[in-house]
MIPA-886039 format. One line per field, with one value per residue (C-alpha): x, y, z; residue number from 1. Coordinates in steps of 0.25 Angstrom, whole numbers, plus 5000, padded with zeros to 4 digits. Example, Ala and Ser with C-alpha at 12.3 -4.5 7.8 and 13.67 -1.06 7.14 Angstrom:
2
u (5049  5055)
v (4982  4996)
w (5031  5029)
seq (1  2)
//
This chain:
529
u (4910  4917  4930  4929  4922  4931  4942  4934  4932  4947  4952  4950  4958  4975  4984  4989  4975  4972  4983  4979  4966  4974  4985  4970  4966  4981  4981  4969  4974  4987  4994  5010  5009  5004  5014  5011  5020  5011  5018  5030  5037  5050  5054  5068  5075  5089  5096  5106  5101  5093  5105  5111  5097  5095  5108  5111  5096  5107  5118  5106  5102  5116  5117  5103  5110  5122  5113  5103  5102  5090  5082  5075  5079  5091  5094  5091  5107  5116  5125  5137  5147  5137  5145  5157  5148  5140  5153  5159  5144  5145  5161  5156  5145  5151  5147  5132  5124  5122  5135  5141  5131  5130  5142  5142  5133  5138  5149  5141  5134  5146  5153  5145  5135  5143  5136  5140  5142  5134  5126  5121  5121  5114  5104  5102  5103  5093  5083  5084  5081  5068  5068  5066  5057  5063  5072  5071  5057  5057  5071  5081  5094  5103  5094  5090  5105  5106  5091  5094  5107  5100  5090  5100  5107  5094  5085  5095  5104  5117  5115  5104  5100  5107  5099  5096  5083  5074  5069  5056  5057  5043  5036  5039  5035  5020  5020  5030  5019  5007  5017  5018  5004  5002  5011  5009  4994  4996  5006  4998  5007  4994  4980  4968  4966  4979  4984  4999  5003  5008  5016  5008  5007  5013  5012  4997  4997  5001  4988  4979  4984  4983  4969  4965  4955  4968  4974  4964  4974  4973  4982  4988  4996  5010  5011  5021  5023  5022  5028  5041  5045  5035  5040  5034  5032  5035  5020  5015  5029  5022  5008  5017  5021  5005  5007  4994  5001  5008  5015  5021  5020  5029  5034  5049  5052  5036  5027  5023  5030  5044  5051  5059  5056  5067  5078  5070  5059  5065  5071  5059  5053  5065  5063  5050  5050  5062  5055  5040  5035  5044  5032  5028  5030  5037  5035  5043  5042  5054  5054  5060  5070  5080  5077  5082  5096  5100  5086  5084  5073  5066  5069  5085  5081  5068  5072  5065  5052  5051  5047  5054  5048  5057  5055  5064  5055  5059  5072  5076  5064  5059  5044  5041  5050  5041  5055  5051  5056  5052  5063  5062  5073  5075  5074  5062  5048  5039  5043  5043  5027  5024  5031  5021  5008  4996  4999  4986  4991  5004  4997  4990  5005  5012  5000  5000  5018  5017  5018  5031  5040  5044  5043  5032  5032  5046  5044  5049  5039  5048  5046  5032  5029  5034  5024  5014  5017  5013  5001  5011  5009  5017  5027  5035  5035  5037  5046  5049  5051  5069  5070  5064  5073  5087  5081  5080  5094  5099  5093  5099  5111  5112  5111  5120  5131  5128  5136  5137  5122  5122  5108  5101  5106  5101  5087  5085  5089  5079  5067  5075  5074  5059  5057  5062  5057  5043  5045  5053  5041  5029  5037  5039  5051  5056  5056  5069  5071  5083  5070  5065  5065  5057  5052  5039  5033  5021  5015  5004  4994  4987  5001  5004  4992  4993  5006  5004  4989  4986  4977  4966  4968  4974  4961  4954  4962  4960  4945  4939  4948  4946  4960  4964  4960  4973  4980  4967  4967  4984  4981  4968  4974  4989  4991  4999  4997  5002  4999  4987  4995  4983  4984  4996  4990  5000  4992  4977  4981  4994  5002  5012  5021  5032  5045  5049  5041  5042  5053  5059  5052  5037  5038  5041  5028  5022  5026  5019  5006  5005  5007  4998  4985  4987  4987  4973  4967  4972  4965  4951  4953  4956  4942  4934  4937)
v (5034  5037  5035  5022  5018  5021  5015  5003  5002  5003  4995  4983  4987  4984  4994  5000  5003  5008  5017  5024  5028  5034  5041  5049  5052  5057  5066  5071  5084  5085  5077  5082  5078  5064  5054  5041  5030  5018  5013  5006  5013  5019  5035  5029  5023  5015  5024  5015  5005  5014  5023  5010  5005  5020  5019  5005  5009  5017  5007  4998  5007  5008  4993  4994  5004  4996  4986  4997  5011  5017  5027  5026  5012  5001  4988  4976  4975  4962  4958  4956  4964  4973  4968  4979  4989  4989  4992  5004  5011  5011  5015  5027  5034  5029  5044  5041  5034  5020  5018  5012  5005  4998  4994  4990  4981  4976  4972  4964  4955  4951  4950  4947  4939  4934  4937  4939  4954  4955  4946  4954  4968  4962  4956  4971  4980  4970  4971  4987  4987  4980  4975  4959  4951  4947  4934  4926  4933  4927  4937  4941  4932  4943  4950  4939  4936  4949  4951  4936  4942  4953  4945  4937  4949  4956  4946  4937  4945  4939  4926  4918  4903  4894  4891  4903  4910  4912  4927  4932  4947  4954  4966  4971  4962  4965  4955  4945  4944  4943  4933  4924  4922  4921  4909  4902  4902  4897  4886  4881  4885  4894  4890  4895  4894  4890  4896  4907  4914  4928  4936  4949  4960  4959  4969  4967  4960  4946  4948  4951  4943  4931  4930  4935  4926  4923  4916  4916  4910  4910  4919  4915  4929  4926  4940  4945  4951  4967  4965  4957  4967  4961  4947  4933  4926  4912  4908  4914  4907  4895  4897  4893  4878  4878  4870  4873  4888  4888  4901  4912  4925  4936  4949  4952  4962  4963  4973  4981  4980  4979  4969  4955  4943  4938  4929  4917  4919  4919  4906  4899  4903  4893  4882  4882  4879  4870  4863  4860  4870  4868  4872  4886  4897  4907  4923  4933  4946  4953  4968  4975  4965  4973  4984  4973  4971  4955  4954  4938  4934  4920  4917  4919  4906  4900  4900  4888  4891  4907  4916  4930  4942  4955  4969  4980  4989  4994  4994  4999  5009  5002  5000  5006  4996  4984  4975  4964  4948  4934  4924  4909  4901  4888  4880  4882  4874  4882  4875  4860  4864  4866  4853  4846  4852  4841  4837  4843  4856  4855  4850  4865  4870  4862  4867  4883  4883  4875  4885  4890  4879  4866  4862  4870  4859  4863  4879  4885  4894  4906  4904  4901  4915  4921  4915  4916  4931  4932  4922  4910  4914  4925  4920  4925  4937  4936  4946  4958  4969  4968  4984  4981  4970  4978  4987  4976  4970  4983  4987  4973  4976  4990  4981  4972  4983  4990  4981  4993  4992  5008  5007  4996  5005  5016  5010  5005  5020  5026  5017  5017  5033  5033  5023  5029  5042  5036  5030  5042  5052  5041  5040  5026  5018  5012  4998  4993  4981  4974  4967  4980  4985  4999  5001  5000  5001  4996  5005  4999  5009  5002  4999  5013  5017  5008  5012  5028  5028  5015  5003  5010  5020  5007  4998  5012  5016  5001  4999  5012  5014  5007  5001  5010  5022  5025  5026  5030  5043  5044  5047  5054  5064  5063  5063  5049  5037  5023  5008  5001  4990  4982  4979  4974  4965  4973  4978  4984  5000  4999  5006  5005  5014  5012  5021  5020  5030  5044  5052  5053  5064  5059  5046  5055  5062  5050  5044  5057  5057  5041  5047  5059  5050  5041  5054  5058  5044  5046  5059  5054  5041  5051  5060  5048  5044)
w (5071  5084  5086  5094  5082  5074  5080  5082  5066  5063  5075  5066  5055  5054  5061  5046  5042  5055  5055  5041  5049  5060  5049  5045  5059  5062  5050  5050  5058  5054  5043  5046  5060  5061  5066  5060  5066  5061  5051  5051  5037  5040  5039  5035  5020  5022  5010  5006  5002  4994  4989  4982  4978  4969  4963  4961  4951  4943  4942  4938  4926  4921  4919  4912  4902  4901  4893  4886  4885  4879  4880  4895  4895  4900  4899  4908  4914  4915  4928  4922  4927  4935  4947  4943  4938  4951  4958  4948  4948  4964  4962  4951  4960  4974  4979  4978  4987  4986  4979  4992  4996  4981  4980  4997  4993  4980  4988  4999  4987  4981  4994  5006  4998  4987  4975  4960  4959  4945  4949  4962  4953  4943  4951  4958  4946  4937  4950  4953  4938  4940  4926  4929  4939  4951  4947  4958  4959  4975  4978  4968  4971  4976  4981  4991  4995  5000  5006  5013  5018  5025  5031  5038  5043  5047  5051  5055  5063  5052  5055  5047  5048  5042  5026  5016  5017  5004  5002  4994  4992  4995  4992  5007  5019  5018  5006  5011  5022  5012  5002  5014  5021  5007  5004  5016  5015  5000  5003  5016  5026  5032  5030  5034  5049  5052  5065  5064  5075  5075  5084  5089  5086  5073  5061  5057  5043  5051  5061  5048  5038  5041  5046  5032  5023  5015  5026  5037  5048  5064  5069  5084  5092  5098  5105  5110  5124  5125  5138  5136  5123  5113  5114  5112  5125  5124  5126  5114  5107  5110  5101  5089  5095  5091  5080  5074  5071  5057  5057  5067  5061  5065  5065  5070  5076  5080  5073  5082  5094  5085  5093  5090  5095  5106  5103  5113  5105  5090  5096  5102  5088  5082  5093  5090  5075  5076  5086  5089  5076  5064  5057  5061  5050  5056  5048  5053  5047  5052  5046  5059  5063  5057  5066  5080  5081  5080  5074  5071  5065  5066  5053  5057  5069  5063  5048  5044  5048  5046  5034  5037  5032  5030  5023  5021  5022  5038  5038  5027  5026  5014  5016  5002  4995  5000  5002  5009  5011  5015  5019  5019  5022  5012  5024  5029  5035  5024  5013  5022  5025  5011  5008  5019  5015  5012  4998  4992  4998  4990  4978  4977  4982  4968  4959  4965  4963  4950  4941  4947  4951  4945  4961  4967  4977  4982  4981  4992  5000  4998  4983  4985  4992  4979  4972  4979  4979  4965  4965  4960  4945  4945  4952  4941  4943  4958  4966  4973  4964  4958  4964  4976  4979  4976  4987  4997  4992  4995  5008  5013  5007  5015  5029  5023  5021  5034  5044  5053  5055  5052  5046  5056  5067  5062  5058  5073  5079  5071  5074  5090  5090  5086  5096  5108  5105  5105  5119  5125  5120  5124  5139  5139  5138  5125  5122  5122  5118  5108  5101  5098  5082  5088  5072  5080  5095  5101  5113  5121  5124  5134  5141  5141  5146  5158  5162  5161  5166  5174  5172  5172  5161  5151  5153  5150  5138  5130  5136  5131  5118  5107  5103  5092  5100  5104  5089  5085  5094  5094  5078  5080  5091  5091  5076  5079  5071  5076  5074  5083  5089  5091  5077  5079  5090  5099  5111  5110  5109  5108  5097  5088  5082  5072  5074  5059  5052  5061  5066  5081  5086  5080  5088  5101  5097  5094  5109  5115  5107  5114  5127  5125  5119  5130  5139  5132  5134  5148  5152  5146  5154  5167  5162  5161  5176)
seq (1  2  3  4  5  6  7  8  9  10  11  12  13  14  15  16  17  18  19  20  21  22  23  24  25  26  27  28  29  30  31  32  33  34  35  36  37  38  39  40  41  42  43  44  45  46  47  48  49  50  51  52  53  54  55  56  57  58  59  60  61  62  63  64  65  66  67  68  69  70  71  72  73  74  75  76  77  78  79  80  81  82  83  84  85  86  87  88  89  90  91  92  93  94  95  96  97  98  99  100  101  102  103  104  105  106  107  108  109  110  111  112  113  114  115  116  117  118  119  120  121  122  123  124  125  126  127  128  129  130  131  132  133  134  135  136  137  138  139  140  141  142  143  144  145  146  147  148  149  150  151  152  153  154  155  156  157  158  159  160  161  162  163  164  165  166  167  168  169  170  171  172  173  174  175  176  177  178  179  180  181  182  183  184  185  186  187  188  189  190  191  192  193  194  195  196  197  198  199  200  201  202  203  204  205  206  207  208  209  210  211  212  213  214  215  216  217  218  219  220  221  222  223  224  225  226  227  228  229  230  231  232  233  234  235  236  237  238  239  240  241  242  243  244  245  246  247  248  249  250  251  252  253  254  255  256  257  258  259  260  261  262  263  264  265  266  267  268  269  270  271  272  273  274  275  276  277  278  279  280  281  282  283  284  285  286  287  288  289  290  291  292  293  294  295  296  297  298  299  300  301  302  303  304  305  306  307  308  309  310  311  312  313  314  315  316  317  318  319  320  321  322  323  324  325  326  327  328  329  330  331  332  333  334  335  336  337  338  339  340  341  342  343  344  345  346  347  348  349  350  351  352  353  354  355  356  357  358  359  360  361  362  363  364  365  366  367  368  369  370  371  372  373  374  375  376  377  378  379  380  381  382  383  384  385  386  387  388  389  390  391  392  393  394  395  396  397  398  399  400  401  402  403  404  405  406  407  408  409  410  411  412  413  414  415  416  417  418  419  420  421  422  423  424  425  426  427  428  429  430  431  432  433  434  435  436  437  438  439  440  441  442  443  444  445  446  447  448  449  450  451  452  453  454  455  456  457  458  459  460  461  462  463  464  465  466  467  468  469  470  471  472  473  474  475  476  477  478  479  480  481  482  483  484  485  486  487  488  489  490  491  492  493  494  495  496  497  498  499  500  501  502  503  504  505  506  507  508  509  510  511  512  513  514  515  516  517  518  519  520  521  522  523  524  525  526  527  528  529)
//
């Protein structure tokens, strides 16, 4: 097999299955100098966060022993009083790391959220232990206060919605994605054939998914404009006033070309479902949004109607942790078009939730996802792991605390740094908008092509290549592995490269290994003249 026949075999495979092919061809040669900017995990850990998660595991055990001490064995501690002891065991090691923050945050809960002191230690301390299933198993109640405070900061730029928004604690945001097609299919907010629309290109699960024999939904693009800095036109706004589209899926900051939607748009979003389509489902899955300064999320203007998805695992540089969150607000239209479905429909609904609820017929969809997560029978033992929710509890807690903005500013100079150093050694200018979150790029071959070399050479490059060639070859020949951005439904060729998981000066070799291939393609376009 060739390798146009090669590439034509893989070419219908995802981007991330794609890639691993690519990883092989790169490091075939030589294994130490591949530079692999396709995937979106980051080089970096927030450390103090950590820092007070590894020691408060040592207060933790002291409480257990306070209540048994035997061999290789502790007790299951009680709250009262852990408040003061909390505060003395960050006073008695103040000069190791994480003390501060400890008590810092100590200090905000009681505080700034006003909660019982025990009741907040003893919360944390039985959950680091991880000797208990999660009780709420949807999100531990502290933990949510403090989750719920974050999102309102972070997604909501400090000033949330009037109503309180709901949370379900997930195993990162690849399953608060799966628990939600999941439950919408089962409560009969999609069926089979129905028609959602999704903003493109977007992060490849929500092309693939959906048309899956699970769901088996129509998909309608609402695609952003590569000219006017990746945004919506209002044109392809107005595909969702079809009212024969259920849902609007989206991801923002966009994934690839890592830019918010505009304030007109977030607004003409809002009218929308305030107006002529109070019944579009609205899923936003917001993970870079805290790299956009004043980031507001369509769940901060559109709360009724939107299910937001958040993870930690960017930010924070947490992707191993698997943290992730779905947020509903109480008041919200999901739980009104469950409450409207055909009677026989919520017949099946009542029996499916009976087992769980004296009133399955007004459990909230919220609760319903949790269920659902664990095929409604075992319901009862629902819920993100205890430890992993201390860890999220405290990297919110660290944003909370930090009201100089020291570590946002330094998360967006890093991804900044890579970003510019990629366009400087590529010899192109760097977007530069206030939309942008720069965790990823999208670079459009094609484009490239036409502005270096002419119309002539383009049309040649995308006519007599097939439309991986060029990350195929880059990885092949440069030792460079990047994401197809056509899997993205970004631009046929195009690339994308994520600026989160090398170092400065591998992005400035990346940007010259672009402009040498394209070279390459050049010469052999000028030979065959």
């Amino acid at each position: 097999m060739n390798n146009a026949q090669q590439e034509k075999a893989y070419e219908s495979l995802s981007p991330f299955e794609l890639k691993n092919k690519l990883i092989a061809m790169a490091s075939s040669r030589h294994e130490k100098m591949m530079l692999n900017a396709g995937r979106g995990n980051p080089n970096w850990v927030a450390t103090e966060a950590r820092e007070g998660y590894f020691l408060f595991g040592t207060f933790a055990l002291e409480e257990g022993r306070r209540v048994m001490s035997r061999p290789g064995m502790a007790g299951a501690p009680a709250p009262a009083g852990m408040g003061q002891r909390l505060q003395a065991f960050c006073r008695f090691h103040a000069e190791q790391r994480g003390a501060q923050f400890l008590a810092d945050a100590y200090q905000f809960a009681v505080g700034r959220l006003g909660m019982d002191g025990d009741a907040f230690a003893g919360e944390m301390v039985d959950a680091i232990l991880g000797d208990h299933y999660p009780v709420p198993d949807r999100v531990l109640t502290h933990t949510q206060e403090i989750v719920r405070a974050y999102l309102d900061l972070t997604m909501c730029d400090g000033a949330p919605p009037a109503g309180t928004m709901d949370l379900f604690v997930t195993e990162g945001g690849t399953a608060a994605m799966t628990y939600t097609f999941n439950t919408l299919k089962e409560n009969g907010l999609l069926n089979a054939g129905d028609k959602i629309a999704i903003g493109t290109p977007i992060f490849t699960p929500y092309l693939e998914i959906p048309v899956l024999n699970d769901y088996e939904l129509v998909v309608l693009e609402v695609k952003m404009d590569e000219d006017n800095d990746w945004q919506y036109p209002d044109a392809e706004l107005a595909k969702l006033e079809d009212p024969a589209v259920k849902a609007f899926f989206l991801v923002n900051p966009s994934n690839p070309p890592s830019v918010s939607i505009a304030p007109a748009s977030l607004q003409r979003i809002a009218e929308l479902v305030k107006t002529t389509r109070p019944d579009l489902i609205l899923l936003t899955d917001d993970v870079y949004g805290t790299f956009v300064d004043g980031f507001k999320s369509l769940v901060a203007i559109a709360p009724r109607n939107t299910i937001l998805v958040y993870s930690f695992s960017k930010y924070f540089g947490a992707t191993g942790w698997r943290l992730g969150v779905i947020g509903i607000y109480q008041d919200n239209v999901l739980d009104e078009l469950i409450a409207a479905l055909p009677a026989a429909r919520r017949k099946q609904l009542h029996q499916r939730y009976g087992s769980i609820s004296t009133d399955p017929d007004g459990l909230k969809l919220i609760d319903r996802l949790v269920s659902d997560s664990r095929a409604v029978a075992l319901n009862h033992t629902a819920g993100l792991s205890t430890p992993q929710q201390v860890m999220m509890a405290f990297f919110a807690l660290q944003e909370l605390l930090d009201e100089s903005k020291l570590y946002r500013k330094e998360a967006h100079d890093i991804v900044r740094e890579r970003f510019d150093a990629l366009y400087a050694a590529l010899g192109e200018p760097a977007p530069d908008t206030a939309s942008c979150s720069r965790y990823y790029t999208t670079i459009d071959i094609p484009r490239l092509a036409r502005q270096r070399f002419g119309e002539a050479f383009a049309t040649w490059l995308t006519s007599s290549h097939e439309a991986i060639d060029f990350v195929w070859r880059l990885a092949a020949e440069k030792e460079v592995v990047l994401m197809d951005g056509g899997g993205f439904d970004a631009p046929e060729m195009s690339v994308r490269v994520s600026l989160a998981n090398l170092v400065k000066a591998d992005y400035e070799n990346i940007g010259r290994a672009i402009s040498e291939l394209l070279e390459d393609y050049r010469k052999e376009w000028a030979a065959a003249q």
